[in-house]
PDB file of N, CA, C and O in Angstrom, chain B, residues numbered from 101:
ATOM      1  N   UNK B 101       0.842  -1.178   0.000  1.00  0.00           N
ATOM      2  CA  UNK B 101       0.000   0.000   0.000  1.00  0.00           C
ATOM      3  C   UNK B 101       0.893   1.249   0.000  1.00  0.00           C
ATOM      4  O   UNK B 101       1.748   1.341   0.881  1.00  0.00           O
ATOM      5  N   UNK B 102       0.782   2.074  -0.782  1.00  0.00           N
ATOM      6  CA  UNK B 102       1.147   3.859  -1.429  1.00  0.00           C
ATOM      7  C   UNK B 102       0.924   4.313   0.363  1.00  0.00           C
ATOM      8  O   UNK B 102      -0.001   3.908   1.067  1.00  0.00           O
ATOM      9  N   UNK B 103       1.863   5.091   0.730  1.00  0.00           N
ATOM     10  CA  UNK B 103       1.564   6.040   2.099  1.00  0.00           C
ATOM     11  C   UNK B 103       1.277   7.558   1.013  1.00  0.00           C
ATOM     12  O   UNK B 103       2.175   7.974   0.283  1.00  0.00           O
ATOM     13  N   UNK B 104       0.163   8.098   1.074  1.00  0.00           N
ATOM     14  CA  UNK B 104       0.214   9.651   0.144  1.00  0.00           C
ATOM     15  C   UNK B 104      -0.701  10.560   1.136  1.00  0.00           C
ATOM     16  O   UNK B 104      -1.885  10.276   0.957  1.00  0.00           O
ATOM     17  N   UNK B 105      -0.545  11.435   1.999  1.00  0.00           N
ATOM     18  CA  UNK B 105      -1.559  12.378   2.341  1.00  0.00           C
ATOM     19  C   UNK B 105      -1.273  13.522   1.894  1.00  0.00           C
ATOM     20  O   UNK B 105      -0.181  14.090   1.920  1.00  0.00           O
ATOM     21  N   UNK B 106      -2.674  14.028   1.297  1.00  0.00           N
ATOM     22  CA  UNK B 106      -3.226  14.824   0.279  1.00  0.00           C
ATOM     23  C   UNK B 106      -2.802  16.088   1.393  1.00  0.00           C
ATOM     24  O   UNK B 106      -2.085  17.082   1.278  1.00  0.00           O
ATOM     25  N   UNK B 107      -3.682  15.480   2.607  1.00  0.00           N
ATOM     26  CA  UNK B 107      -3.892  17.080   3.540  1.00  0.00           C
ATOM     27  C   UNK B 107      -2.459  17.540   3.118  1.00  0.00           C
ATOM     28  O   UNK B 107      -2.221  18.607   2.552  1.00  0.00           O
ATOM     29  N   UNK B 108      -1.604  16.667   3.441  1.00  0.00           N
ATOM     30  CA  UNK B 108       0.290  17.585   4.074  1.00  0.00           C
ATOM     31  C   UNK B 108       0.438  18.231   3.034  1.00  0.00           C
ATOM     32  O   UNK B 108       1.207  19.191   3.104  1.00  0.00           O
ATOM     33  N   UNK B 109      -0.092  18.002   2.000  1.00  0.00           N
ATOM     34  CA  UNK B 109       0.352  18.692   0.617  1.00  0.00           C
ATOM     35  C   UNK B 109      -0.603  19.642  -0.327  1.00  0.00           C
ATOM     36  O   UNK B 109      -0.349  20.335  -1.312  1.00  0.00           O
ATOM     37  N   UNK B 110      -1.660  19.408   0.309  1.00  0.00           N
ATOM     38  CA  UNK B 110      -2.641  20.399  -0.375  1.00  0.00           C
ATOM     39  C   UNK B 110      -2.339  21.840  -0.447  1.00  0.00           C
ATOM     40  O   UNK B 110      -2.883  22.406  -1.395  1.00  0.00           O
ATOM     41  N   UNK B 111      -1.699  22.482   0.222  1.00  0.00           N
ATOM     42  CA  UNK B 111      -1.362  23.616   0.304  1.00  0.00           C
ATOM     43  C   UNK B 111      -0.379  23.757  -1.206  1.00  0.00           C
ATOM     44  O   UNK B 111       0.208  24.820  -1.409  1.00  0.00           O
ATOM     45  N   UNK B 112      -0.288  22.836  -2.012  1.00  0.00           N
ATOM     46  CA  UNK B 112       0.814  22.810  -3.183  1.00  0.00           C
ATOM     47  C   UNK B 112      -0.024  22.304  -4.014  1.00  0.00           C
ATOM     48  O   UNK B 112       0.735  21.833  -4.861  1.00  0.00           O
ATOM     49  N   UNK B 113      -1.382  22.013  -4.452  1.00  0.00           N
ATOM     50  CA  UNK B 113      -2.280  21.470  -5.319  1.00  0.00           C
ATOM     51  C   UNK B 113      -3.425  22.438  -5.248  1.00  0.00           C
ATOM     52  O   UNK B 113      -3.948  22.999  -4.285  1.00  0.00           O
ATOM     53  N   UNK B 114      -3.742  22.489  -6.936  1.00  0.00           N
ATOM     54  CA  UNK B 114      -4.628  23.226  -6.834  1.00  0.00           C
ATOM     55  C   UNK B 114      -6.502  22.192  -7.135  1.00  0.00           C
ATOM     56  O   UNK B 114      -6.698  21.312  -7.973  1.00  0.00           O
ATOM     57  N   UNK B 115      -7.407  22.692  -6.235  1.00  0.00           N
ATOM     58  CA  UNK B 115      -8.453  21.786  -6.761  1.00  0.00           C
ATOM     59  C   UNK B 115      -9.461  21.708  -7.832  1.00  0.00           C
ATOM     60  O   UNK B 115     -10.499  22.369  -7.864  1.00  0.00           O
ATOM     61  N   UNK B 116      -9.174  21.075  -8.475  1.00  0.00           N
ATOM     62  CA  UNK B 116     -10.064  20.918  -9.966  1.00  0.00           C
ATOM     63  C   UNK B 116     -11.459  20.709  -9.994  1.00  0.00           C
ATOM     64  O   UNK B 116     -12.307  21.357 -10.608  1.00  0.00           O
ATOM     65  N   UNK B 117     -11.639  19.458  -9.053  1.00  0.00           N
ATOM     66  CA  UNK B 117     -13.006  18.898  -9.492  1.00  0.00           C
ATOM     67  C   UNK B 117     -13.279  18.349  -7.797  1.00  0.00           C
ATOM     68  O   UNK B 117     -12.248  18.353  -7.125  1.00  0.00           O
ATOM     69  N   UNK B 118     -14.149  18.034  -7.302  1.00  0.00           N
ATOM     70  CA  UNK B 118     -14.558  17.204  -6.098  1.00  0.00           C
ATOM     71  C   UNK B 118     -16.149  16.676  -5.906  1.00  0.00           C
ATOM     72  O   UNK B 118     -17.146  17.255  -5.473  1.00  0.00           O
ATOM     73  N   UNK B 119     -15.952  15.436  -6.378  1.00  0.00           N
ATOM     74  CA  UNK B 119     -17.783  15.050  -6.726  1.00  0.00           C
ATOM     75  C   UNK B 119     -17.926  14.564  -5.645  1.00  0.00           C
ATOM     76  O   UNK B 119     -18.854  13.756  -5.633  1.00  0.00           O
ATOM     77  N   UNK B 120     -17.262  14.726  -4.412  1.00  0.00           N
ATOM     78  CA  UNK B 120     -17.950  14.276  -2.835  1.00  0.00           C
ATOM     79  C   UNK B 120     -17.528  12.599  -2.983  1.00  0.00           C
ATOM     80  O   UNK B 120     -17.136  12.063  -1.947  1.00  0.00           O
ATOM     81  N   UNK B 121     -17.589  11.842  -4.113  1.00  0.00           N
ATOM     82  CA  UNK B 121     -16.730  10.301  -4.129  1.00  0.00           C
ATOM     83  C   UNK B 121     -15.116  10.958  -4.612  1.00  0.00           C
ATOM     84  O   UNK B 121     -14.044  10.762  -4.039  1.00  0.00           O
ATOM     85  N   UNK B 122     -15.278  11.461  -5.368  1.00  0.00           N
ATOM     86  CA  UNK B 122     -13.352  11.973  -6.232  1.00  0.00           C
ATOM     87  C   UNK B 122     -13.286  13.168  -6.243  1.00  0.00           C
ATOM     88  O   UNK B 122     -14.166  14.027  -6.302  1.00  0.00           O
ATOM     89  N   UNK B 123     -12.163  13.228  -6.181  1.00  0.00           N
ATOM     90  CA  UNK B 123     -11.571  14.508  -6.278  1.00  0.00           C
ATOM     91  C   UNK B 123     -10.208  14.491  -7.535  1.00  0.00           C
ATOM     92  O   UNK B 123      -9.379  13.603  -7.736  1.00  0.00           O
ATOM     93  N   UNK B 124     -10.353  15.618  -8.123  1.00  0.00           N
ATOM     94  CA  UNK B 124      -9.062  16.164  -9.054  1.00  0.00           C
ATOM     95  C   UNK B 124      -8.392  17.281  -8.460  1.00  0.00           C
ATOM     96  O   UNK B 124      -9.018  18.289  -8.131  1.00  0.00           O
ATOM     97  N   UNK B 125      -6.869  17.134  -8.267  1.00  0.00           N
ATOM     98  CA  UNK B 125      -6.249  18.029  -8.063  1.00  0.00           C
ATOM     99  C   UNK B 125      -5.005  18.441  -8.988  1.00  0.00           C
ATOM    100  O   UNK B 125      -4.321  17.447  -9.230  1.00  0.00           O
ATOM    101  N   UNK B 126      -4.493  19.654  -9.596  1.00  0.00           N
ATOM    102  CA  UNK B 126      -3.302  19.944 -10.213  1.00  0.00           C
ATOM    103  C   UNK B 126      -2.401  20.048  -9.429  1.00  0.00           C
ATOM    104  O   UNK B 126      -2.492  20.191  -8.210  1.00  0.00           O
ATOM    105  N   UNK B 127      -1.424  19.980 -10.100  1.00  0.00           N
ATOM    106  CA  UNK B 127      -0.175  19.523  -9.196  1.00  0.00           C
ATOM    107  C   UNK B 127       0.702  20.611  -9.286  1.00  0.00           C
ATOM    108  O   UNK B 127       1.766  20.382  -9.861  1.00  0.00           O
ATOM    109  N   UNK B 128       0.450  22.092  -8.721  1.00  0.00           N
ATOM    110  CA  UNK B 128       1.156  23.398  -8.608  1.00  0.00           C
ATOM    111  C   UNK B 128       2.233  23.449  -8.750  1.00  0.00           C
ATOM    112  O   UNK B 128       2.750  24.074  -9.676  1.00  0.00           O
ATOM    113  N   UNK B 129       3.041  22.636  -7.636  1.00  0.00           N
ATOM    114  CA  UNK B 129       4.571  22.947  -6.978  1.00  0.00           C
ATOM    115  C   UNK B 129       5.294  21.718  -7.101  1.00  0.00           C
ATOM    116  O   UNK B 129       5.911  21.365  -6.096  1.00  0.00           O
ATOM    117  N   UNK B 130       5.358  20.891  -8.256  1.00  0.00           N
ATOM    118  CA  UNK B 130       6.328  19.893  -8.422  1.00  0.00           C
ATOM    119  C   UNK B 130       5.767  18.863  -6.887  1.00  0.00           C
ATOM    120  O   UNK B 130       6.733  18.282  -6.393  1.00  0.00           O
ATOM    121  N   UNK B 131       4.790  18.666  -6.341  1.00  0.00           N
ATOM    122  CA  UNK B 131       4.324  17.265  -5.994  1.00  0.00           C
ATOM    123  C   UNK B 131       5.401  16.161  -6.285  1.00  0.00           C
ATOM    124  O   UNK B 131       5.319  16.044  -7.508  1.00  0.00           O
ATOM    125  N   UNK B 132       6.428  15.229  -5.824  1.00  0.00           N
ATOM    126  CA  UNK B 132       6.742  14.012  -6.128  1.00  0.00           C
ATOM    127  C   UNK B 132       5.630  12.710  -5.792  1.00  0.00           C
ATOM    128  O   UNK B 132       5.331  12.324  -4.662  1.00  0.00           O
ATOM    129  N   UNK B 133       5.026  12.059  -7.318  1.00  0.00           N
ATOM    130  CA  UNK B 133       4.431  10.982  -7.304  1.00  0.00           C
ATOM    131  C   UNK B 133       5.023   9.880  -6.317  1.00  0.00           C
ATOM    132  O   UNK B 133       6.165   9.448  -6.477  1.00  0.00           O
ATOM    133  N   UNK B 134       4.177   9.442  -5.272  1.00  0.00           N
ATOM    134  CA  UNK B 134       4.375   8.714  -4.041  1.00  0.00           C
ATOM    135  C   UNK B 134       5.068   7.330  -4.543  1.00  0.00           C
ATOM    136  O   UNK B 134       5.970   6.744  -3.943  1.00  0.00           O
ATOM    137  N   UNK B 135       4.102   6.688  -6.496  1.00  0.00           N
ATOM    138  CA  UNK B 135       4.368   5.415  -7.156  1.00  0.00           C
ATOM    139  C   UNK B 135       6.114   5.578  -7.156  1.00  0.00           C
ATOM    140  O   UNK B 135       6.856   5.055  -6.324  1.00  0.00           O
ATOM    141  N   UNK B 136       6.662   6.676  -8.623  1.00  0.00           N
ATOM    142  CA  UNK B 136       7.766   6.745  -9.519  1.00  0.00           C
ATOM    143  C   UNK B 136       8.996   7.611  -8.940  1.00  0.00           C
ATOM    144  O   UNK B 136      10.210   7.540  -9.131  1.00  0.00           O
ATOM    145  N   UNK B 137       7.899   8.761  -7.873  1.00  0.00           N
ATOM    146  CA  UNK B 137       9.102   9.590  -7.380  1.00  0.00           C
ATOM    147  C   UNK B 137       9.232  10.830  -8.254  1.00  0.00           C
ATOM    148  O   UNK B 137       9.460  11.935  -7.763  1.00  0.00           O
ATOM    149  N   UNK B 138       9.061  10.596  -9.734  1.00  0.00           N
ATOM    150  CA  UNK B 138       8.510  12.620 -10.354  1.00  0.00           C
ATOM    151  C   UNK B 138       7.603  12.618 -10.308  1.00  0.00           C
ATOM    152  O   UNK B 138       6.682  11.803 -10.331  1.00  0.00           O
ATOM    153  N   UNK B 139       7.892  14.607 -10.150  1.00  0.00           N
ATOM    154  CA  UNK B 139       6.524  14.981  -9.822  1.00  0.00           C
ATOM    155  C   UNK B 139       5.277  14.418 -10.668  1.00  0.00           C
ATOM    156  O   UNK B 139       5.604  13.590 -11.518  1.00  0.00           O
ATOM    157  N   UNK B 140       3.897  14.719 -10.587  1.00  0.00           N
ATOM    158  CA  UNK B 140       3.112  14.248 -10.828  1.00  0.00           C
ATOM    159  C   UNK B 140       2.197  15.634 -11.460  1.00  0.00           C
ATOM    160  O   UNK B 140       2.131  16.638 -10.750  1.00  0.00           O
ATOM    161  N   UNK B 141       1.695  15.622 -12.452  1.00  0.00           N
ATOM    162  CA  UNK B 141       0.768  16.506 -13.497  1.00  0.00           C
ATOM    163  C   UNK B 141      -0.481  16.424 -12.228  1.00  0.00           C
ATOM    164  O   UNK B 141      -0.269  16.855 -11.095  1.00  0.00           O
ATOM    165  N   UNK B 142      -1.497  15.935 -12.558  1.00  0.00           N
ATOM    166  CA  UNK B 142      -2.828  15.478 -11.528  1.00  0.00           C
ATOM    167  C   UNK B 142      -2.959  14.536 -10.899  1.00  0.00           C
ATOM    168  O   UNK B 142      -2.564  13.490 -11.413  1.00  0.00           O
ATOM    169  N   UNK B 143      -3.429  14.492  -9.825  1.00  0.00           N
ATOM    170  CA  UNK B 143      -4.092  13.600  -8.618  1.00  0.00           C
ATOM    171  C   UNK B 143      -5.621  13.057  -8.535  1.00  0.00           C
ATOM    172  O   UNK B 143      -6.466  13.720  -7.934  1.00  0.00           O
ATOM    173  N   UNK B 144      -5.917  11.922  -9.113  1.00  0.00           N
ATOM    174  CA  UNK B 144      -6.917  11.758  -9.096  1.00  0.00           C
ATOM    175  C   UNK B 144      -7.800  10.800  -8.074  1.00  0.00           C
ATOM    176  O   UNK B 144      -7.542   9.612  -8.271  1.00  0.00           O
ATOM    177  N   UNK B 145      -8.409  10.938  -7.426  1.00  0.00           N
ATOM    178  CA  UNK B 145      -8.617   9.785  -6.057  1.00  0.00           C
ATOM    179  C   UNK B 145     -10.053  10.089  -6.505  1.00  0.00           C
ATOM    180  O   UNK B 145     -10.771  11.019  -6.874  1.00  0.00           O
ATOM    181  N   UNK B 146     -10.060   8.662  -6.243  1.00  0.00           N
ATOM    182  CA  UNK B 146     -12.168   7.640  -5.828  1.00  0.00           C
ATOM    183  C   UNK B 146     -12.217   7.149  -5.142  1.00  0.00           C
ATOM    184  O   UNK B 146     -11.235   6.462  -4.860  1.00  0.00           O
ATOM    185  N   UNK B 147     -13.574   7.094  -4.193  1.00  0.00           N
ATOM    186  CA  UNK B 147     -13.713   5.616  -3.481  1.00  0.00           C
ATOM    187  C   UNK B 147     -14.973   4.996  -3.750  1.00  0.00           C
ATOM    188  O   UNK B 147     -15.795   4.583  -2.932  1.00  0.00           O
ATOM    189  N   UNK B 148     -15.022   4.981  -5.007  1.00  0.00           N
ATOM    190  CA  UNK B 148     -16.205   4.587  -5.789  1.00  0.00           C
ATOM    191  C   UNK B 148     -15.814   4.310  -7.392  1.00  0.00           C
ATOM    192  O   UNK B 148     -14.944   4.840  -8.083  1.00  0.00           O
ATOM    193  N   UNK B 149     -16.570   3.512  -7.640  1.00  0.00           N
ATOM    194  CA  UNK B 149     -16.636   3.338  -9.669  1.00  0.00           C
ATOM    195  C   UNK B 149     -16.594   4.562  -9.826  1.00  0.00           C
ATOM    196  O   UNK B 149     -17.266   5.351  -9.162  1.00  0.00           O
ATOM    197  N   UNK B 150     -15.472   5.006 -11.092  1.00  0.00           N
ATOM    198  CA  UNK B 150     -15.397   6.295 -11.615  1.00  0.00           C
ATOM    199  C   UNK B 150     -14.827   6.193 -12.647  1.00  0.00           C
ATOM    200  O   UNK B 150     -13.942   5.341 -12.728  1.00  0.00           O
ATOM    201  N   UNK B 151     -15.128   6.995 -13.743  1.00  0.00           N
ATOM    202  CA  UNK B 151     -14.731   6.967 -15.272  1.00  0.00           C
ATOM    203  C   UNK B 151     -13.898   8.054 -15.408  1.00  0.00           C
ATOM    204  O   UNK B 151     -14.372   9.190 -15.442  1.00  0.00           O
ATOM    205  N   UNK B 152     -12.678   7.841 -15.492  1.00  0.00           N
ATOM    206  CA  UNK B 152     -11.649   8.816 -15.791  1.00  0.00           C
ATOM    207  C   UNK B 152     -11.079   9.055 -17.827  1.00  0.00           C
ATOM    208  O   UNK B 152     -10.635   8.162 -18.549  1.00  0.00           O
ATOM    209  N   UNK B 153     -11.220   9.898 -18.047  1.00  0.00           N
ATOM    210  CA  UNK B 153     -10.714  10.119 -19.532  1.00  0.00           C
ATOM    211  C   UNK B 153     -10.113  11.280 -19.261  1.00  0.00           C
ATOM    212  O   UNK B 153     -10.809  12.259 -18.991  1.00  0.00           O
ATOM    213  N   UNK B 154      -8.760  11.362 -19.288  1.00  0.00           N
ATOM    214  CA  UNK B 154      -7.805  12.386 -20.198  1.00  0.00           C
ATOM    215  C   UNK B 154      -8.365  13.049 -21.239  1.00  0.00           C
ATOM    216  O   UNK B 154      -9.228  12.644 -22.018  1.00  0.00           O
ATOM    217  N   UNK B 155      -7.715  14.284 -21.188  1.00  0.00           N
ATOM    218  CA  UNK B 155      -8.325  15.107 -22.477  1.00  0.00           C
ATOM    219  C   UNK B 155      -6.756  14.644 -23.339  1.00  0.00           C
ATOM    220  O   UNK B 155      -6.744  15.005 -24.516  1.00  0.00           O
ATOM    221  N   UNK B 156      -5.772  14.068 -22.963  1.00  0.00           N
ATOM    222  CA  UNK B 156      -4.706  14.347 -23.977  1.00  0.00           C
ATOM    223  C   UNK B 156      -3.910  13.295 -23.195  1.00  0.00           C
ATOM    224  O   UNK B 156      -4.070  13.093 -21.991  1.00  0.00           O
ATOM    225  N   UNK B 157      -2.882  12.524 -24.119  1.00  0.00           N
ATOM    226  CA  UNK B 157      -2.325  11.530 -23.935  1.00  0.00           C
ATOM    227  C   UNK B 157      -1.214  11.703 -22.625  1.00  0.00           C
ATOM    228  O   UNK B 157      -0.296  12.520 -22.702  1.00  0.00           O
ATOM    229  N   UNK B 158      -1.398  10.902 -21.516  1.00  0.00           N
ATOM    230  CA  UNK B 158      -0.517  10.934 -20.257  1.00  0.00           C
ATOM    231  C   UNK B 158      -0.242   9.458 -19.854  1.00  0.00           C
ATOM    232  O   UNK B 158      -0.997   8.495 -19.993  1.00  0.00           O
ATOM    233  N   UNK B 159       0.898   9.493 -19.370  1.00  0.00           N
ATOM    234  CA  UNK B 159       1.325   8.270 -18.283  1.00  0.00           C
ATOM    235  C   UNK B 159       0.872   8.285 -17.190  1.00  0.00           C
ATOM    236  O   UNK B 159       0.454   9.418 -16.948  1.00  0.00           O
ATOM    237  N   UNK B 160       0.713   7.548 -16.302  1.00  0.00           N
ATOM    238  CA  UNK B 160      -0.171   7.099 -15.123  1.00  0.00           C
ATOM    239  C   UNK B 160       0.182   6.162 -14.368  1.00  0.00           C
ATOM    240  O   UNK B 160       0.100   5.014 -14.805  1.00  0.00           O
ATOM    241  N   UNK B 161       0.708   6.417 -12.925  1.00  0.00           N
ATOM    242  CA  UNK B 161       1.006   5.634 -11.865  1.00  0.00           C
ATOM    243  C   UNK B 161      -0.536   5.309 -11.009  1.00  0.00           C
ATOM    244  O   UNK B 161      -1.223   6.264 -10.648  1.00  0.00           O
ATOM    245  N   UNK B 162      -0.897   4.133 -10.787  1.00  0.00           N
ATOM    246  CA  UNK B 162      -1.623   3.685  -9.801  1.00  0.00           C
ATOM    247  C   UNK B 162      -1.161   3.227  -8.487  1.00  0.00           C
ATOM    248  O   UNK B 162      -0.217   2.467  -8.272  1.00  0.00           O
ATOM    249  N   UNK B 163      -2.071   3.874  -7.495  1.00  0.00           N
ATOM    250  CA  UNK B 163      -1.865   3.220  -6.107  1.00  0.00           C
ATOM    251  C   UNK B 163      -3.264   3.217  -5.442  1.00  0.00           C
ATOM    252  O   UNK B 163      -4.373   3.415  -5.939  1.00  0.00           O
ATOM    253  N   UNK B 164      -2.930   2.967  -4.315  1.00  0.00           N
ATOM    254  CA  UNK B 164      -4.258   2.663  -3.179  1.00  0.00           C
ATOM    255  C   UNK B 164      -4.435   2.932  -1.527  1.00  0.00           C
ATOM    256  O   UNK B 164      -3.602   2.533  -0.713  1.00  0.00           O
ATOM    257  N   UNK B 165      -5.285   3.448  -1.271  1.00  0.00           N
ATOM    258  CA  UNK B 165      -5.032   2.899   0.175  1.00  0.00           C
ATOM    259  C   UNK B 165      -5.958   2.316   0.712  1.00  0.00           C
ATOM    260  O   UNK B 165      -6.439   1.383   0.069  1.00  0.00           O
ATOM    261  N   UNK B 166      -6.578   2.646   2.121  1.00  0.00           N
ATOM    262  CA  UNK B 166      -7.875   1.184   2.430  1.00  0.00           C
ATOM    263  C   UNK B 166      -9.170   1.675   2.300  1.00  0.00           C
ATOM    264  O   UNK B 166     -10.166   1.107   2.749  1.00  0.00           O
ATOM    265  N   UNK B 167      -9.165   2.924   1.575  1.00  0.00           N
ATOM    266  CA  UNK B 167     -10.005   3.779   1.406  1.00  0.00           C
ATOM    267  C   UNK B 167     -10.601   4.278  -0.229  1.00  0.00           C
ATOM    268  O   UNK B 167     -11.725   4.365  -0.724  1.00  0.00           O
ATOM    269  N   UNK B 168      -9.281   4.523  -0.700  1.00  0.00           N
ATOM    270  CA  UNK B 168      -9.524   5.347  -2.317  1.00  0.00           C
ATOM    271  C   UNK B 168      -8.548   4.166  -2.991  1.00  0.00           C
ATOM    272  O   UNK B 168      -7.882   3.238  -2.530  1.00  0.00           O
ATOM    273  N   UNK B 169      -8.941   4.932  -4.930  1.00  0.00           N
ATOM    274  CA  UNK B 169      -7.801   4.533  -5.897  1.00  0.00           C
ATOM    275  C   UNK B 169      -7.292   5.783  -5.496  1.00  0.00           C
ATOM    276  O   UNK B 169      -7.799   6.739  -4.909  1.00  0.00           O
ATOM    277  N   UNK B 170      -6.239   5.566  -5.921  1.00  0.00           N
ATOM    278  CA  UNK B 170      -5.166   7.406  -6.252  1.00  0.00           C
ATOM    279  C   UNK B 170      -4.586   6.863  -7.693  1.00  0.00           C
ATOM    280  O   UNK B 170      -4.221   5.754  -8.082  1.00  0.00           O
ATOM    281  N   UNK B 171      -4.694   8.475  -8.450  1.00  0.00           N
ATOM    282  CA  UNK B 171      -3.928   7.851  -9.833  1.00  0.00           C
ATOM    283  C   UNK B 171      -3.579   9.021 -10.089  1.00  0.00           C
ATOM    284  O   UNK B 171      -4.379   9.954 -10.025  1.00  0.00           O
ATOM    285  N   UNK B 172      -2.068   9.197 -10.489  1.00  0.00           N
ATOM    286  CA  UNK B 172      -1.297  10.379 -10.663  1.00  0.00           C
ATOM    287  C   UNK B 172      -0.890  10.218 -12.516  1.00  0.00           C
ATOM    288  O   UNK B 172      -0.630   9.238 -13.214  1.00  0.00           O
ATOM    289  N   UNK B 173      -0.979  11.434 -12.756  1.00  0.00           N
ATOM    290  CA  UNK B 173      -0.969  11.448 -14.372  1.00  0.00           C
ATOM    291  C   UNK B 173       0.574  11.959 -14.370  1.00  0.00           C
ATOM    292  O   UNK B 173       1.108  12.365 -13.339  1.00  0.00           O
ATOM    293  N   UNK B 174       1.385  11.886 -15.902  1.00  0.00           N
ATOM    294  CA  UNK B 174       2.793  12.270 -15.998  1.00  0.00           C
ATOM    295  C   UNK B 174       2.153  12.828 -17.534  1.00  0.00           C
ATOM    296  O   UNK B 174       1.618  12.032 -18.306  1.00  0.00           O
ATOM    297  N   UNK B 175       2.257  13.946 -17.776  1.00  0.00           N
ATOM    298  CA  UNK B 175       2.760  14.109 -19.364  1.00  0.00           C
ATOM    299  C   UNK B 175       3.968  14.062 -20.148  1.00  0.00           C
ATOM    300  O   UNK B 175       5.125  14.136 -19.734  1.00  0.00           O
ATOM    301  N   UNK B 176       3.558  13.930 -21.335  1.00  0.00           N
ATOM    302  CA  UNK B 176       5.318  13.991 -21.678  1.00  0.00           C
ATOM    303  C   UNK B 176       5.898  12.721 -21.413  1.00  0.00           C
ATOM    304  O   UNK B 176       7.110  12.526 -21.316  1.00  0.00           O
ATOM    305  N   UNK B 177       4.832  11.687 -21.274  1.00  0.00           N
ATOM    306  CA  UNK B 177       5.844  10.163 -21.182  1.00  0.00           C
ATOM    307  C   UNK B 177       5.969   9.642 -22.733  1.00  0.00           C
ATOM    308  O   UNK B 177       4.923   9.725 -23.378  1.00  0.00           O
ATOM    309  N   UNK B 178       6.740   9.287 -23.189  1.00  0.00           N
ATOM    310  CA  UNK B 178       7.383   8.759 -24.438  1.00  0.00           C
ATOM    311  C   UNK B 178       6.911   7.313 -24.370  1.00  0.00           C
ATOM    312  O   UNK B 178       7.276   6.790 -23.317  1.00  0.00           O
ATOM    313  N   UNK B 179       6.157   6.439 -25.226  1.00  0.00           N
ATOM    314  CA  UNK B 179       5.871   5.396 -25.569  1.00  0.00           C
ATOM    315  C   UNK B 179       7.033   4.396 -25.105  1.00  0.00           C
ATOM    316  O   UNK B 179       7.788   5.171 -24.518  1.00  0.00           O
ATOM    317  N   UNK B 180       7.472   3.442 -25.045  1.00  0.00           N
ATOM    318  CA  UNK B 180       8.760   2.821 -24.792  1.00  0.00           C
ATOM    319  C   UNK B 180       8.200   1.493 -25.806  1.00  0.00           C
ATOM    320  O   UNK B 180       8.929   0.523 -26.013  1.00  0.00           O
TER     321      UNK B 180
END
């Protein structure tokens, strides 16, 4: 299990979206992704079925805790 609290860091994310199950946050101040270790583009957490679509092609670390998904987007990842 990912250790990530949002609170310690919210003060460095800005909030996008919050449907009371998920929340979207931008990632202001270089955030390091909890998965890869770089920073992270958006923060996306559910604790419910949720349909996520990108408007534009990104990489994506998944994690969890006993509560939510968390899924952090990367742009700029190169196909491998």
């Amino acid at each position: 299990m990912t250790t990530f609290d949002e609170h310690a860091v919210r003060h460095r994310l800005k909030l996008l979206t919050d449907t009371g199950n998920a929340v979207l946050y931008e990632n202001r101040e270089g955030v390091d992704c909890p998965v890869c270790g770089d920073p992270f583009d958006e923060f996306y957490a559910t604790s419910d079925a949720e349909s996520f679509r990108p408007s534009r092609p990104v990489g994506f670390c998944v994690a969890h805790t006993d509560e939510r998904l968390l899924l952090f987007t990367h742009e700029g990842v190169e196909e491998g």
